[in-house]
Backbone as XML, in Angstrom:
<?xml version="1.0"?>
<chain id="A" units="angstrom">
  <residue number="1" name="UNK">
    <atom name="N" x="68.483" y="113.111" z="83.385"/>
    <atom name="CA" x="69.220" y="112.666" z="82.211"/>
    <atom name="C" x="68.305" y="111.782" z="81.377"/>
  </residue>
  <residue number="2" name="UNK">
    <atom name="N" x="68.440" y="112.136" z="80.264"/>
    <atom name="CA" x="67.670" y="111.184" z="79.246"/>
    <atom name="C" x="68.067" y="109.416" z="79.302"/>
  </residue>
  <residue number="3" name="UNK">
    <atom name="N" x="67.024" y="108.754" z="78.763"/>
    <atom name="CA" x="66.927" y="107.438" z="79.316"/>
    <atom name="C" x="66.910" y="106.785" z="77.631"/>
  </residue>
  <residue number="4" name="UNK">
    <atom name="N" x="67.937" y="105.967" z="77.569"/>
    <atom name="CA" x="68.044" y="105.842" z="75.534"/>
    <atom name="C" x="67.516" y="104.691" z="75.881"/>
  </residue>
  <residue number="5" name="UNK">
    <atom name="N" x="67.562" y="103.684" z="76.607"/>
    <atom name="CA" x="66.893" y="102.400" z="76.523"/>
    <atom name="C" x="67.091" y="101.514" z="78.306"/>
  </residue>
  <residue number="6" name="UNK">
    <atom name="N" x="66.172" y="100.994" z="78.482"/>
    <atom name="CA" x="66.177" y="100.207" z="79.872"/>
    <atom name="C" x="65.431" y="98.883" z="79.949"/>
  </residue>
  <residue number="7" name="UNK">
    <atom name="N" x="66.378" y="97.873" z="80.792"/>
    <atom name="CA" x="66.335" y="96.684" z="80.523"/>
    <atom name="C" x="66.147" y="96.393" z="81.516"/>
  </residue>
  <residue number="8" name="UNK">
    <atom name="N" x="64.372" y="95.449" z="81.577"/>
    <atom name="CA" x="64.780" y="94.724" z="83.565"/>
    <atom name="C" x="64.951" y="93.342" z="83.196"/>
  </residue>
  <residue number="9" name="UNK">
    <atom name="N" x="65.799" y="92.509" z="84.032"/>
    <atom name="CA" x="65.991" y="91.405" z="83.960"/>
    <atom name="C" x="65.233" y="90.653" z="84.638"/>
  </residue>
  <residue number="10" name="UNK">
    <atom name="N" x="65.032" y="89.260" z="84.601"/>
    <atom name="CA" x="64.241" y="88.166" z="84.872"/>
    <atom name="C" x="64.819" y="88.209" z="87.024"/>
  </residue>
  <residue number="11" name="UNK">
    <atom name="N" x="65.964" y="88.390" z="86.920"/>
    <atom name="CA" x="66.466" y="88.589" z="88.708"/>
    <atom name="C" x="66.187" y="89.490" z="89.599"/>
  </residue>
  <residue number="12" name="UNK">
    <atom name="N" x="65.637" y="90.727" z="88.836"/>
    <atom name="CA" x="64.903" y="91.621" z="88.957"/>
    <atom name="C" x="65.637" y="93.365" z="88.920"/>
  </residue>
  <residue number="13" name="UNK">
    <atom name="N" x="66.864" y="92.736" z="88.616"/>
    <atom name="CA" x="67.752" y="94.049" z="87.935"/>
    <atom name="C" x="67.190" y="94.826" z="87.471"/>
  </residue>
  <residue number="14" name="UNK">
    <atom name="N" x="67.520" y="95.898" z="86.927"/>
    <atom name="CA" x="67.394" y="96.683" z="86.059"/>
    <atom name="C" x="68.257" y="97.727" z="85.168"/>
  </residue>
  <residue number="15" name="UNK">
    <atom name="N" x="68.638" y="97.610" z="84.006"/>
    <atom name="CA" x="69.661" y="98.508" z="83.812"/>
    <atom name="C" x="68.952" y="99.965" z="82.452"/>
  </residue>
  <residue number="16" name="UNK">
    <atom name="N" x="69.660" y="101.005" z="83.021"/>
    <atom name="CA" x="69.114" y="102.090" z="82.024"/>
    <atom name="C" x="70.209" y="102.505" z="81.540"/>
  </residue>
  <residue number="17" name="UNK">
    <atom name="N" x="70.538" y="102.467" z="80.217"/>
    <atom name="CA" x="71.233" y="103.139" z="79.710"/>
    <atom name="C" x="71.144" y="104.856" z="79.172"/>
  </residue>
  <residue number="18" name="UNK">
    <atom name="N" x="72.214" y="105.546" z="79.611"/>
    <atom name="CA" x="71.348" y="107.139" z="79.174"/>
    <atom name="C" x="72.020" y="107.414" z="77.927"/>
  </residue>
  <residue number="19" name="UNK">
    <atom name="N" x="71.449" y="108.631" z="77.110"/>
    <atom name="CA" x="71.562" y="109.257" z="75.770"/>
    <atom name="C" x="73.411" y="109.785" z="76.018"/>
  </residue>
  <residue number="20" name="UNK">
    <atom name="N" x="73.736" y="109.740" z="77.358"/>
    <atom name="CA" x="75.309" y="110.347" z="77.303"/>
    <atom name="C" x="76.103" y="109.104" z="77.588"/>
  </residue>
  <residue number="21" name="UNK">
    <atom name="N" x="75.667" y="108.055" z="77.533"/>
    <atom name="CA" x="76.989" y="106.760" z="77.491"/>
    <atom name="C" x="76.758" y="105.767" z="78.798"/>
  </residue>
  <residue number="22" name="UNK">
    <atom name="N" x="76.546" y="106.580" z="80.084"/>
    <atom name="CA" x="76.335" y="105.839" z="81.388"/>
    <atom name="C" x="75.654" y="104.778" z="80.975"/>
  </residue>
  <residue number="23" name="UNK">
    <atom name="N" x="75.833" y="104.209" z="82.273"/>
    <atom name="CA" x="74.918" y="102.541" z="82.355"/>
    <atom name="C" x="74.440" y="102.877" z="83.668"/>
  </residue>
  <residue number="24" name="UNK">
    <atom name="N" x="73.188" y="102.458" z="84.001"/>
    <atom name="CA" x="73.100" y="102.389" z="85.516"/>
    <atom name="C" x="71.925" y="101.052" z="85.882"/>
  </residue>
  <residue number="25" name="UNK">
    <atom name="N" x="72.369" y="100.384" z="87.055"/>
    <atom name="CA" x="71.968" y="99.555" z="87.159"/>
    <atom name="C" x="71.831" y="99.222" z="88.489"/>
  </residue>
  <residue number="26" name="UNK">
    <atom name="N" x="70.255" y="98.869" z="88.710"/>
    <atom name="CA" x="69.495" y="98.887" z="89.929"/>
    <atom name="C" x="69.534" y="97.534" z="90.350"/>
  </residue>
  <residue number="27" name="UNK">
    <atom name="N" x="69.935" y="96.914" z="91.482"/>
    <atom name="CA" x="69.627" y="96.006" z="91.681"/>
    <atom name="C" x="67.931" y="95.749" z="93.003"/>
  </residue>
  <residue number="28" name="UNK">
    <atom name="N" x="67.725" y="94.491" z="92.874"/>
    <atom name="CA" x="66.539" y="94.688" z="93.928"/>
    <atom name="C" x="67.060" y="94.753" z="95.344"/>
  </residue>
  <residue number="29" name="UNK">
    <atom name="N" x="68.064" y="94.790" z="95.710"/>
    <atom name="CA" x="68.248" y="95.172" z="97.551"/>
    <atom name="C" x="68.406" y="96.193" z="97.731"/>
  </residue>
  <residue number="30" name="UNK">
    <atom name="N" x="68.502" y="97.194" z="96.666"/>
    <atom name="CA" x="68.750" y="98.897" z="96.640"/>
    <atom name="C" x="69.995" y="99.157" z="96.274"/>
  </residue>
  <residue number="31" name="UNK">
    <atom name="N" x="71.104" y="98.541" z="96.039"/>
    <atom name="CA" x="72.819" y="98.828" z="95.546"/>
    <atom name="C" x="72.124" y="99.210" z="93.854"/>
  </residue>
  <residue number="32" name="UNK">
    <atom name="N" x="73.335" y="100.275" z="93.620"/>
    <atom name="CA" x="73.191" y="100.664" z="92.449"/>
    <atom name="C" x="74.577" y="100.853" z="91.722"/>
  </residue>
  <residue number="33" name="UNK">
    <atom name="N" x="74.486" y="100.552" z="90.498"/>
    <atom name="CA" x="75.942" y="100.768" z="89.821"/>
    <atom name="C" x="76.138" y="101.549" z="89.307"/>
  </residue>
  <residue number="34" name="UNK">
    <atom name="N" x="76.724" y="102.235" z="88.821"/>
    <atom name="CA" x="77.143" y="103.127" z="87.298"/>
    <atom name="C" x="78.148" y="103.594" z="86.741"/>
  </residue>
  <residue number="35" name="UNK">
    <atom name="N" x="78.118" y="103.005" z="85.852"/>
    <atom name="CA" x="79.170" y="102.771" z="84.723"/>
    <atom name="C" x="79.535" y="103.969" z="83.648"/>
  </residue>
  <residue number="36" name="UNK">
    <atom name="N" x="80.376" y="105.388" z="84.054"/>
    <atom name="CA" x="80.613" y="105.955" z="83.614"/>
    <atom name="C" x="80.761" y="105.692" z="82.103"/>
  </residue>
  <residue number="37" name="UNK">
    <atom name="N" x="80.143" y="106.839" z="80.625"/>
    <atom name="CA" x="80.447" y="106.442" z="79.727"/>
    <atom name="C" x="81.559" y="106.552" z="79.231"/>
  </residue>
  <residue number="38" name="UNK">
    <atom name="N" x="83.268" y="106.905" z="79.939"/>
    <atom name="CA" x="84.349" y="106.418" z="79.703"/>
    <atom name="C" x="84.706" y="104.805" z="79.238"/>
  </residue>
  <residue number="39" name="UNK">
    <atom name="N" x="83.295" y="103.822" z="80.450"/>
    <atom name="CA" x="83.696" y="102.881" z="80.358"/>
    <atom name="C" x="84.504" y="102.255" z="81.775"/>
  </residue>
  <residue number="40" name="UNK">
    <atom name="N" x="85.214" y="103.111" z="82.370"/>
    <atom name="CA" x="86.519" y="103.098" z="82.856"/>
    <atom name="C" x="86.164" y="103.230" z="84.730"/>
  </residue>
  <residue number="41" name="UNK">
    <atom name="N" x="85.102" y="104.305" z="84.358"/>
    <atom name="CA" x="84.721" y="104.988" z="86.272"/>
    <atom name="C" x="83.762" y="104.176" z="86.443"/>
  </residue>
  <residue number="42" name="UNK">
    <atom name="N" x="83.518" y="103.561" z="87.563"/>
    <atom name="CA" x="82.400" y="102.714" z="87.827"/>
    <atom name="C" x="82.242" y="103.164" z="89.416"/>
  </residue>
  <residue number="43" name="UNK">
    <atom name="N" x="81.107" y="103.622" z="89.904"/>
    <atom name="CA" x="80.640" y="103.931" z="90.980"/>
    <atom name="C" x="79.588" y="103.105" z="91.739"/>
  </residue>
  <residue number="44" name="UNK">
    <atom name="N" x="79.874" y="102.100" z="92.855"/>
    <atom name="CA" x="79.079" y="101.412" z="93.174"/>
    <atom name="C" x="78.352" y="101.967" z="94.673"/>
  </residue>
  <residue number="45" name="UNK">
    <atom name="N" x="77.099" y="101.843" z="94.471"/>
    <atom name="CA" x="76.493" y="102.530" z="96.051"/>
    <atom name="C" x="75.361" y="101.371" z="96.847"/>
  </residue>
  <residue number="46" name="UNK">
    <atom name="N" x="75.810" y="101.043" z="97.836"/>
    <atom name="CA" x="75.577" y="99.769" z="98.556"/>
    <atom name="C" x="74.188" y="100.303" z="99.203"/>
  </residue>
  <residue number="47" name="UNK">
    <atom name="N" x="73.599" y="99.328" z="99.089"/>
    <atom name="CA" x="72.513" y="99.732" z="100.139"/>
    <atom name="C" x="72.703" y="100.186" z="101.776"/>
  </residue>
  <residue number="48" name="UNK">
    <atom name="N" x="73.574" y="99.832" z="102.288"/>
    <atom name="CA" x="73.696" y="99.950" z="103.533"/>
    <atom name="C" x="74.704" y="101.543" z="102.999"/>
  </residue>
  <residue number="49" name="UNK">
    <atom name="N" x="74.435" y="102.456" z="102.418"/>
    <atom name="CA" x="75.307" y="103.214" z="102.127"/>
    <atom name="C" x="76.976" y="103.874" z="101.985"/>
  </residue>
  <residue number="50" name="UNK">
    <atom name="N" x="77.461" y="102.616" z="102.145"/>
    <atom name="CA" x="79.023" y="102.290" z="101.382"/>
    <atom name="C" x="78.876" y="102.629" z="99.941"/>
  </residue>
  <residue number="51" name="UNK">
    <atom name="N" x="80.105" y="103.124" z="99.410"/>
    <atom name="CA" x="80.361" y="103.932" z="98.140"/>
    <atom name="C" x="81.879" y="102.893" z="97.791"/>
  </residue>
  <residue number="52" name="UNK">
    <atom name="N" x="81.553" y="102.138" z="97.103"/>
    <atom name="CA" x="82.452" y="102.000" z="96.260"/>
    <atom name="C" x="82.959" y="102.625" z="94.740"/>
  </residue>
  <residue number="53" name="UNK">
    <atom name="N" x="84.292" y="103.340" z="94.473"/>
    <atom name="CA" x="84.648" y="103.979" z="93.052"/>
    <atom name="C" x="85.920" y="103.421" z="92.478"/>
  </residue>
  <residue number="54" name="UNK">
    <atom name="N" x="85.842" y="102.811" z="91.540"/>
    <atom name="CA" x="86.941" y="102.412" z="90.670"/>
    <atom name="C" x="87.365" y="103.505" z="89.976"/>
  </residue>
  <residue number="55" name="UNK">
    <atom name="N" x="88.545" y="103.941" z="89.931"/>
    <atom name="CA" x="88.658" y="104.715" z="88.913"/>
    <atom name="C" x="89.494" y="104.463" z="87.133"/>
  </residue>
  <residue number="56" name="UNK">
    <atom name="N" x="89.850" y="105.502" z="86.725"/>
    <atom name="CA" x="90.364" y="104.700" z="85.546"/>
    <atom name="C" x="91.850" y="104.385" z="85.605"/>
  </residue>
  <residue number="57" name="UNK">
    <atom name="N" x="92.561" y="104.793" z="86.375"/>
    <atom name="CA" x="93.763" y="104.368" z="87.118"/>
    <atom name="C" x="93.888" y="103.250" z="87.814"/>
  </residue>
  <residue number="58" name="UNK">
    <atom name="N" x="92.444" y="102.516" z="88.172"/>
    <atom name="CA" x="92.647" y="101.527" z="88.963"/>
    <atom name="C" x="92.414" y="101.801" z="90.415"/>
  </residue>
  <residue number="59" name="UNK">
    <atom name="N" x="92.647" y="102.968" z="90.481"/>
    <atom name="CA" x="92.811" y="103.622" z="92.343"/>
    <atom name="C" x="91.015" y="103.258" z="92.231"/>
  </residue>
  <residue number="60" name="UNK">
    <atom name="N" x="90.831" y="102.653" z="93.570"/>
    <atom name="CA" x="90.059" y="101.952" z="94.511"/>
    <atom name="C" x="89.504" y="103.132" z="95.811"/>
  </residue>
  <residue number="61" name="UNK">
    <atom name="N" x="88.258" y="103.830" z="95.600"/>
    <atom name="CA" x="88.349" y="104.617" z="96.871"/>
    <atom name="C" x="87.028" y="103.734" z="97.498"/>
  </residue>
  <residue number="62" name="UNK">
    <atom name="N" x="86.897" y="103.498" z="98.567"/>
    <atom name="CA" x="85.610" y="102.878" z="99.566"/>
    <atom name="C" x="85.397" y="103.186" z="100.562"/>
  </residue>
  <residue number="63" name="UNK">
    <atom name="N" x="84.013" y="103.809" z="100.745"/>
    <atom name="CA" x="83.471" y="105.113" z="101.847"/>
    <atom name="C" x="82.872" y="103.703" z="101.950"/>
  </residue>
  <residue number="64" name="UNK">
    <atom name="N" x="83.237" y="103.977" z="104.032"/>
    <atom name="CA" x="82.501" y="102.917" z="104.753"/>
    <atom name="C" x="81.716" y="103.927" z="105.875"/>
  </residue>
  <residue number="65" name="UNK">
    <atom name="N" x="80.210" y="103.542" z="105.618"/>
    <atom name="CA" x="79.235" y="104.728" z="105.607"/>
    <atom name="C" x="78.779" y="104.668" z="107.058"/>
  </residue>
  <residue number="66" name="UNK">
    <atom name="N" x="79.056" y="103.931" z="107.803"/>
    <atom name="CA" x="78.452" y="103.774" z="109.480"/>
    <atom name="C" x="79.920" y="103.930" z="109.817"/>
  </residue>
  <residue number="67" name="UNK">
    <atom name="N" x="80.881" y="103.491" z="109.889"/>
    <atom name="CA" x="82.528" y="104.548" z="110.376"/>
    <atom name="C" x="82.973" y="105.878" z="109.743"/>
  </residue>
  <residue number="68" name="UNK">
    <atom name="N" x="81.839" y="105.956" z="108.731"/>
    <atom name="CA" x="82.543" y="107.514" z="108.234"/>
    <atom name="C" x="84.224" y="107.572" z="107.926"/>
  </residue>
  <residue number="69" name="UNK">
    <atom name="N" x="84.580" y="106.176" z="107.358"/>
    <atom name="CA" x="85.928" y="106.101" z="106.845"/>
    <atom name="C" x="86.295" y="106.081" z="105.350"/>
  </residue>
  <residue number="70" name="UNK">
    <atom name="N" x="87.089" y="106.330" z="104.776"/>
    <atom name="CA" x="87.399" y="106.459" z="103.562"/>
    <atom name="C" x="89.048" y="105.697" z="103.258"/>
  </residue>
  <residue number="71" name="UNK">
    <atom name="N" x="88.543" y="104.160" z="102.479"/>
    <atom name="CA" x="89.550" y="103.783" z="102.698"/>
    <atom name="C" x="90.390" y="103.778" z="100.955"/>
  </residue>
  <residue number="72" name="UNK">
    <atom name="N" x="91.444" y="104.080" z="100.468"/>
    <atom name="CA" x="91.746" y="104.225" z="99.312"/>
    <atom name="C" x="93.178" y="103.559" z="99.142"/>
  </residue>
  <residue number="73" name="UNK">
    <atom name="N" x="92.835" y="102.614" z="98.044"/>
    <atom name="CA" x="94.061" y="101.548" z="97.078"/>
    <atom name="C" x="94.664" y="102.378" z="95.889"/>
  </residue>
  <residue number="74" name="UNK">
    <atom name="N" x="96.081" y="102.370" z="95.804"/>
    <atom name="CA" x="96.719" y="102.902" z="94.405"/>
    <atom name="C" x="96.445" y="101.660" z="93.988"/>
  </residue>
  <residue number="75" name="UNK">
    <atom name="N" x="96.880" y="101.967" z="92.693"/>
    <atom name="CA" x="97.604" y="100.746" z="91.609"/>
    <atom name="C" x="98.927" y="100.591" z="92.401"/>
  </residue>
  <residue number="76" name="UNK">
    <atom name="N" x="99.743" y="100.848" z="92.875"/>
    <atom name="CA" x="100.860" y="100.863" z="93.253"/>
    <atom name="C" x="100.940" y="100.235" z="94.356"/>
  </residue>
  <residue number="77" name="UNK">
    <atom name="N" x="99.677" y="100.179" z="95.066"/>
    <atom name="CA" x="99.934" y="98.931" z="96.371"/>
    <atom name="C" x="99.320" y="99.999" z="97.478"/>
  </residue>
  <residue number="78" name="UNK">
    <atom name="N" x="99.919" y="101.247" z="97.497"/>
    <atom name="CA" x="99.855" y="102.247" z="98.674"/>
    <atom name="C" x="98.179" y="101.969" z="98.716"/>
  </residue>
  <residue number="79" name="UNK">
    <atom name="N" x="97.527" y="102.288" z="100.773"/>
    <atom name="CA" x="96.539" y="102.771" z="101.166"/>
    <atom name="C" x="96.709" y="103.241" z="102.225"/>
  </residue>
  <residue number="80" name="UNK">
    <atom name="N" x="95.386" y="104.123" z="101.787"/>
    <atom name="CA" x="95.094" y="105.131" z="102.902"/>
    <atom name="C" x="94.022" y="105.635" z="103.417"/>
  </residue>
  <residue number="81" name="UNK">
    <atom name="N" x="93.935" y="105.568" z="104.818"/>
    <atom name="CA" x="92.720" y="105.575" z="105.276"/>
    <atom name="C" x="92.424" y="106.673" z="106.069"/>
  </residue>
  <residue number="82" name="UNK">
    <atom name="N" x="91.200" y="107.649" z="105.743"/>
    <atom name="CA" x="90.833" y="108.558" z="106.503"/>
    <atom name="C" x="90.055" y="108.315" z="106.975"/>
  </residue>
  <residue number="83" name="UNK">
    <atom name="N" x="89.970" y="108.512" z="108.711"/>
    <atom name="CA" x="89.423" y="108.219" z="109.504"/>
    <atom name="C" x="88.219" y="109.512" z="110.057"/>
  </residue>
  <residue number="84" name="UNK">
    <atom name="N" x="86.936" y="109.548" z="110.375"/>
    <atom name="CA" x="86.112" y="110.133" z="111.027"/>
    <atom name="C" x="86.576" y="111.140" z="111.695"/>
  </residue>
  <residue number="85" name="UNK">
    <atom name="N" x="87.461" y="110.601" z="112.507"/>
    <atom name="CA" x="88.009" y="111.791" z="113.846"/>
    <atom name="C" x="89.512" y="112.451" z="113.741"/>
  </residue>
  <residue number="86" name="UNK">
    <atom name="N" x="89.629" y="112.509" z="111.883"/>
    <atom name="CA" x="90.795" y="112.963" z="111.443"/>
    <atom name="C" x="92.114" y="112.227" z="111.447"/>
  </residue>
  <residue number="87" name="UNK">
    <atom name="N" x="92.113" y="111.120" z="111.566"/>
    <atom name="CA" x="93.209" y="110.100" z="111.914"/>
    <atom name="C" x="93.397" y="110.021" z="110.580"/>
  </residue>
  <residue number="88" name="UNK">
    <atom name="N" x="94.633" y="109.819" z="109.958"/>
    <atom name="CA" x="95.427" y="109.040" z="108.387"/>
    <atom name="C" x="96.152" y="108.064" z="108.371"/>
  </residue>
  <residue number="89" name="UNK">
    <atom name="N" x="96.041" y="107.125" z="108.356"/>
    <atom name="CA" x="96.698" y="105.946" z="107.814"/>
    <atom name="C" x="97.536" y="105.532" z="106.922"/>
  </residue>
  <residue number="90" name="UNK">
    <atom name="N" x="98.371" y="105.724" z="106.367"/>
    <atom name="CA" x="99.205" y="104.966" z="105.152"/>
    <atom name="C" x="99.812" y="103.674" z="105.591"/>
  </residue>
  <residue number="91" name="UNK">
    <atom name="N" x="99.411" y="103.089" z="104.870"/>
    <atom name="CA" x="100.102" y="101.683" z="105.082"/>
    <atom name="C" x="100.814" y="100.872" z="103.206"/>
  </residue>
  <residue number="92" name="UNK">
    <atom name="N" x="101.906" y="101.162" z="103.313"/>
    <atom name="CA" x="102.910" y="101.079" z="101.951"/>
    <atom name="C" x="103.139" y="99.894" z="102.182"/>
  </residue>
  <residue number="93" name="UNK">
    <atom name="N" x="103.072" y="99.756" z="100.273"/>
    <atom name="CA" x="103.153" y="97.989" z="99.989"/>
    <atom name="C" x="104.219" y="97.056" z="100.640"/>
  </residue>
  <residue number="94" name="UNK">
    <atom name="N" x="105.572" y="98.102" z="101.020"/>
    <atom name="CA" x="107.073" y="97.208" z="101.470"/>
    <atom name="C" x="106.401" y="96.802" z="103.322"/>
  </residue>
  <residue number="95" name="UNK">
    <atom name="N" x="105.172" y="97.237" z="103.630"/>
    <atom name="CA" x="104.730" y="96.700" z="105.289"/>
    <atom name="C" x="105.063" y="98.099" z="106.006"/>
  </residue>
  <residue number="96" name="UNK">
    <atom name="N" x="105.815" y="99.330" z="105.781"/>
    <atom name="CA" x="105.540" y="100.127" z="106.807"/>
    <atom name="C" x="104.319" y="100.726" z="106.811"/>
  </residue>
  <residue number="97" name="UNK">
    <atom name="N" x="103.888" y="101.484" z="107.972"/>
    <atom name="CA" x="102.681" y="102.350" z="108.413"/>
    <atom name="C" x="102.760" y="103.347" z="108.962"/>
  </residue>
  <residue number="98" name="UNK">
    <atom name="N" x="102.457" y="104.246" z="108.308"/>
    <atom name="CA" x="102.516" y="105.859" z="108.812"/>
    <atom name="C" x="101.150" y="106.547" z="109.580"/>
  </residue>
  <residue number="99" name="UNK">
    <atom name="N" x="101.193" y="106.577" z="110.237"/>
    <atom name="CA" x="99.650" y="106.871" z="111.382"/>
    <atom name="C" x="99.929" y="108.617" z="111.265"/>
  </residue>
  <residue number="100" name="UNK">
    <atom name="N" x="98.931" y="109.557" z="111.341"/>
    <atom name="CA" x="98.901" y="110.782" z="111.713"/>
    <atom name="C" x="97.831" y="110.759" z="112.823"/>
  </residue>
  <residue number="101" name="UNK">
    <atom name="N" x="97.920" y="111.862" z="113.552"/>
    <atom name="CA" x="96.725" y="111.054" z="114.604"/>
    <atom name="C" x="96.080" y="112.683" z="114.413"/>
  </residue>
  <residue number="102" name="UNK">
    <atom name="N" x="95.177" y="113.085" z="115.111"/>
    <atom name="CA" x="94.122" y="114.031" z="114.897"/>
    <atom name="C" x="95.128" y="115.374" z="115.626"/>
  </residue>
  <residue number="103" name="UNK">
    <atom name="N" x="95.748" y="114.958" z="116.481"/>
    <atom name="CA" x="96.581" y="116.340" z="117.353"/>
    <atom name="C" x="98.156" y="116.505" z="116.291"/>
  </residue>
  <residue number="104" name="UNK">
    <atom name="N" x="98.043" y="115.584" z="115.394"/>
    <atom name="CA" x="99.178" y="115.882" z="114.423"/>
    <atom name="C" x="100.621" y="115.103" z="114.816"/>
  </residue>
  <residue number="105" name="UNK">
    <atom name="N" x="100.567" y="113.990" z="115.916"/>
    <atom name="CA" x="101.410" y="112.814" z="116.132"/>
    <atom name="C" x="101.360" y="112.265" z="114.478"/>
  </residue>
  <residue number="106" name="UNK">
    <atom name="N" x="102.702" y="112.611" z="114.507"/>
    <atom name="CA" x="102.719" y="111.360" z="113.551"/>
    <atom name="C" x="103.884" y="109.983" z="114.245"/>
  </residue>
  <residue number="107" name="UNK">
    <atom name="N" x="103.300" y="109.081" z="113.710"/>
    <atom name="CA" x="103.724" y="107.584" z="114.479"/>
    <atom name="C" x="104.025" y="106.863" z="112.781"/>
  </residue>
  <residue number="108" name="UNK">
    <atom name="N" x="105.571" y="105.841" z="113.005"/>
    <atom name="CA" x="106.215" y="105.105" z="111.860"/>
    <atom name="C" x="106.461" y="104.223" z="112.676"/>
  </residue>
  <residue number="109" name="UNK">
    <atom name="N" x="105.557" y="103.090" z="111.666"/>
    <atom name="CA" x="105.974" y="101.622" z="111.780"/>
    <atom name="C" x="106.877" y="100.955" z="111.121"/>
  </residue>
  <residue number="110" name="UNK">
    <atom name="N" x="107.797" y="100.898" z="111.382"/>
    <atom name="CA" x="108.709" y="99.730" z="110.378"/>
    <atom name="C" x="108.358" y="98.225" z="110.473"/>
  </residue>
  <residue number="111" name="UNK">
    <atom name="N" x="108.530" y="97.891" z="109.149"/>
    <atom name="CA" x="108.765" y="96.376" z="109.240"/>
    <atom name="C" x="109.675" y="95.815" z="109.731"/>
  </residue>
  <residue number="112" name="UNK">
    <atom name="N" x="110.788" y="96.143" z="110.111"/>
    <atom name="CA" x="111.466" y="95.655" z="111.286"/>
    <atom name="C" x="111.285" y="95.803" z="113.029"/>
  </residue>
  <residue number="113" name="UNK">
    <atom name="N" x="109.951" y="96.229" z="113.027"/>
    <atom name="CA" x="109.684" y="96.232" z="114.519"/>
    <atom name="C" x="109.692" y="97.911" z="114.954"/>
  </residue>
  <residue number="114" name="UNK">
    <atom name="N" x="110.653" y="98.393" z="114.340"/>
    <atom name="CA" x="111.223" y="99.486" z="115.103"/>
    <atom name="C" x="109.790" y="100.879" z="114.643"/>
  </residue>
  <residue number="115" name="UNK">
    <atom name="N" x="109.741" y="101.796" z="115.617"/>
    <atom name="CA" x="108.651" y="103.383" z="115.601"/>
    <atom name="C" x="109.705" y="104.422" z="115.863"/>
  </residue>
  <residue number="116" name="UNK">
    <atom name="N" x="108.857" y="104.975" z="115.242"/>
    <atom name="CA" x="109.212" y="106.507" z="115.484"/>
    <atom name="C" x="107.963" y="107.711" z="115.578"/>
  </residue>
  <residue number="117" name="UNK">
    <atom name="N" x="108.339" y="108.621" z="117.028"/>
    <atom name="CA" x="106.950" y="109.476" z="116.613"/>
    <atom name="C" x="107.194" y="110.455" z="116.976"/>
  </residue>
  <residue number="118" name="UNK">
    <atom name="N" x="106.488" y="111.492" z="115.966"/>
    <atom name="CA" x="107.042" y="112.829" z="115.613"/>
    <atom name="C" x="105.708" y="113.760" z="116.728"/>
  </residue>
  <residue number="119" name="UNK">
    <atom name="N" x="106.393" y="114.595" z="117.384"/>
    <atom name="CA" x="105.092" y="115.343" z="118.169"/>
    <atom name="C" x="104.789" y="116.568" z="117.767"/>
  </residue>
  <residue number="120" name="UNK">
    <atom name="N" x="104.169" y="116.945" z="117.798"/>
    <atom name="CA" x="103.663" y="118.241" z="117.194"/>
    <atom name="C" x="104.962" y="119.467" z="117.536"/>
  </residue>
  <residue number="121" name="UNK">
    <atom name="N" x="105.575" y="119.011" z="119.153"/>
    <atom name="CA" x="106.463" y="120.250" z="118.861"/>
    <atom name="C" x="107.675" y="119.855" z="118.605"/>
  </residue>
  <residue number="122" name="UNK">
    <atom name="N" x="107.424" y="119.037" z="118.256"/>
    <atom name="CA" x="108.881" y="118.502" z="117.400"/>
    <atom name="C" x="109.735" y="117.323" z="117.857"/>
  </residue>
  <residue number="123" name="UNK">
    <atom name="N" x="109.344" y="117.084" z="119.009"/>
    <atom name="CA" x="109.822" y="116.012" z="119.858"/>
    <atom name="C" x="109.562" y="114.425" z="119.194"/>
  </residue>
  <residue number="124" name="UNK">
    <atom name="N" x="110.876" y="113.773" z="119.174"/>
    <atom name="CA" x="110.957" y="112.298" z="118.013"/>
    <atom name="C" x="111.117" y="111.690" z="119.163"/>
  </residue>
  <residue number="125" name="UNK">
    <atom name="N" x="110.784" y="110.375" z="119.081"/>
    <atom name="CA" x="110.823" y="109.662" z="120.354"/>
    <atom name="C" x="111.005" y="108.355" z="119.022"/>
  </residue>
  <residue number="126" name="UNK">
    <atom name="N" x="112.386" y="107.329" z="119.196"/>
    <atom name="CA" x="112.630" y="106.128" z="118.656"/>
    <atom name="C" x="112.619" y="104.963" z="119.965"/>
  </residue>
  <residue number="127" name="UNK">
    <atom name="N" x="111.429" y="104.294" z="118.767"/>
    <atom name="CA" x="111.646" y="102.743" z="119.560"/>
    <atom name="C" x="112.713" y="101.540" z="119.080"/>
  </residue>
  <residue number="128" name="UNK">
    <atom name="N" x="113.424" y="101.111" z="119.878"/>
    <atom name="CA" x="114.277" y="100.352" z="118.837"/>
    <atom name="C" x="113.837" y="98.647" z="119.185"/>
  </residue>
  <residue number="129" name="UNK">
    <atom name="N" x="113.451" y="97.582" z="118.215"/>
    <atom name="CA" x="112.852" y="96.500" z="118.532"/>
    <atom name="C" x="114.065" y="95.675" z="119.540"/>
  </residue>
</chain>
């Protein structure tokens, strides 16, 4: 991509702006930014190779790069986490947690203490607190 102008700073930054709007910006420990020319998408990549992405919704996705997890924020509160070994997570803003597990258990946490878990062949098993 063409390079319209690039700026190193005195901290030892560096930022290039390209001919299509992006920003990108090097820092000296190796993390890099870039600033979609929406303005809006901002993609951050950590040196230790974590991926942080803002999007323009606000939704929050963050690849954690030595667990091979992918953990993701709505605007709305909801996250969810995909796990390496196929595990899903939801955990909703009112405190419940919805677990899927890799054999297709799904497990409900209530905020009142109480589970429920669904087995693959259909079998519900309630805990009552």
């Amino acid at each position: 991509k063409e390079i319209q102008r690039e700026t190193a700073y005195p901290d030892g930054k560096v930022e290039k702006v390209l001919k299509n709007g992006c920003h990108l910006i090097f820092f000296p420990n190796g993390t890099w930014k870039k600033v979609d020319s929406d303005g809006k998408t901002v993609t951050i990549t950590f040196f230790n190779g974590d991926v942080k992405q803002v999007m323009p919704d606000q939704t929050v996705i963050y690849y954690y790069a030595d667990a091979k997890t992918t953990h993701t924020t709505y605007s709305d509160g909801l996250e969810v986490l995909h796990f390496s070994n196929g595990q899903i997570e939801k955990h909703y803003p009112d405190g419940k947690k919805e677990i899927t597990f890799p054999d297709q258990t799904i497990k409900n946490l209530f905020t009142d203490g109480q589970e429920e878990s669904i087995f693959p062949d259909g079998t519900i098993v309630r805990i009552q607190r």
